[in-house]
N, C-alpha and C positions, 0 to 999 in steps of 0.2 A: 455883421461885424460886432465885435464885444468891446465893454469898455472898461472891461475888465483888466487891473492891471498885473501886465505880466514881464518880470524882474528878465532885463534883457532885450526887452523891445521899448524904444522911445517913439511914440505916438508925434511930438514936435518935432523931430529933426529931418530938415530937408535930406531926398537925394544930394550925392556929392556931383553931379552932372548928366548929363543925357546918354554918359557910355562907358566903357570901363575906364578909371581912371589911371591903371596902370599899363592897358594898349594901350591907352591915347598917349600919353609919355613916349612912349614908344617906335609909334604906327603901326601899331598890332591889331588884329580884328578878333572878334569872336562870331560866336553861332547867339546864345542869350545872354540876356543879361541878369544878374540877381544883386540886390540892392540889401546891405544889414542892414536889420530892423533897431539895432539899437545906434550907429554914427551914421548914417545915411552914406557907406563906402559905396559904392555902382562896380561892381567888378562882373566877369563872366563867366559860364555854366562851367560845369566840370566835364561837360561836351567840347566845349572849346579847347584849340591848345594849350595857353597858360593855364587853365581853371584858377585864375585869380579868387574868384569869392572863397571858393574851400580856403586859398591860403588866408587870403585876409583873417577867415572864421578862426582857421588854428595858431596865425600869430594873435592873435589879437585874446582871444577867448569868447568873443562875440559869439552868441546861440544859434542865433536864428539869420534869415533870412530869408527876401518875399521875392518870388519873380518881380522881372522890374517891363513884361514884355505885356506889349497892347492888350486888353483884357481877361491877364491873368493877376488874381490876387490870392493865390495861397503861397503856404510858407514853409519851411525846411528848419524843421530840428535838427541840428549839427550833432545835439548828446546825445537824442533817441534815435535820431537816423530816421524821424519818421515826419511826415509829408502832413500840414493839417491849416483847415481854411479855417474862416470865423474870429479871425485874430482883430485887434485894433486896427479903425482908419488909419495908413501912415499919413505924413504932412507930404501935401502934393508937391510935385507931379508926382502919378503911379508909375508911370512907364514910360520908357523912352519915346520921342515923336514915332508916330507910326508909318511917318513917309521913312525915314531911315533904314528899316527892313530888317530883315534877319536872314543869313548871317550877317553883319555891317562891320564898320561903315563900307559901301557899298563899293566905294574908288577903291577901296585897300582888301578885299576879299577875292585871294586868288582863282582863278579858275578851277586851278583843282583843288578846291577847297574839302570835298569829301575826304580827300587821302589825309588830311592832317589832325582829324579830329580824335575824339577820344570814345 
């Protein structure tokens, strides 16, 4: 990790919860989760079917963002479109509990959950 600062990611701000914040409103599931590096928003992959995080990334302006899944820590440029680790500790937690699973939450992932994905 670097501690190098970089215009876009906040190293203090917690995740905004253990799952996307906009299924959970909902009762919607995803496949992962991706957490912005700069408000701690928790939303889900662009695998999933909402792809919450891309929207949050393009309402918001927000850059980046880091997988939020059991020992994954690298991160997504949203401007260069490109994939790169070594970034700032964020403020824990890293990732959602690891009993929760993926896709989750677990009660709400349909059976056929392959058919809906992206």
């Amino acid at each position: 990790m670097t501690t190098e600062h970089i215009d876009g990611i906040d190293p203090t701000i917690p995740p905004s919860g253990p799952g996307c914040v906009e299924c959970e409103a909902t009762r919607g599931w995803w496949v992962h989760l991706r957490r912005c590096a700069q408000c701690g928003h928790v939303g889900c992959c662009d695998t999933s079917p909402s792809q919450h995080a891309s929207k949050h990334a393009a309402e918001t302006g927000h850059p980046f963002i880091q997988s939020f899944e059991p020992g994954e820590d690298w991160f997504w440029n949203f401007g260069s479109e490109e994939m790169f680790g070594g970034g700032p500790e964020l403020a824990p937690p890293h990732s959602h509990p690891a009993d929760q699973g993926a896709p989750g939450p677990r009660d709400r992932v349909p059976t056929d959950w392959q058919q809906h994905i992206h």
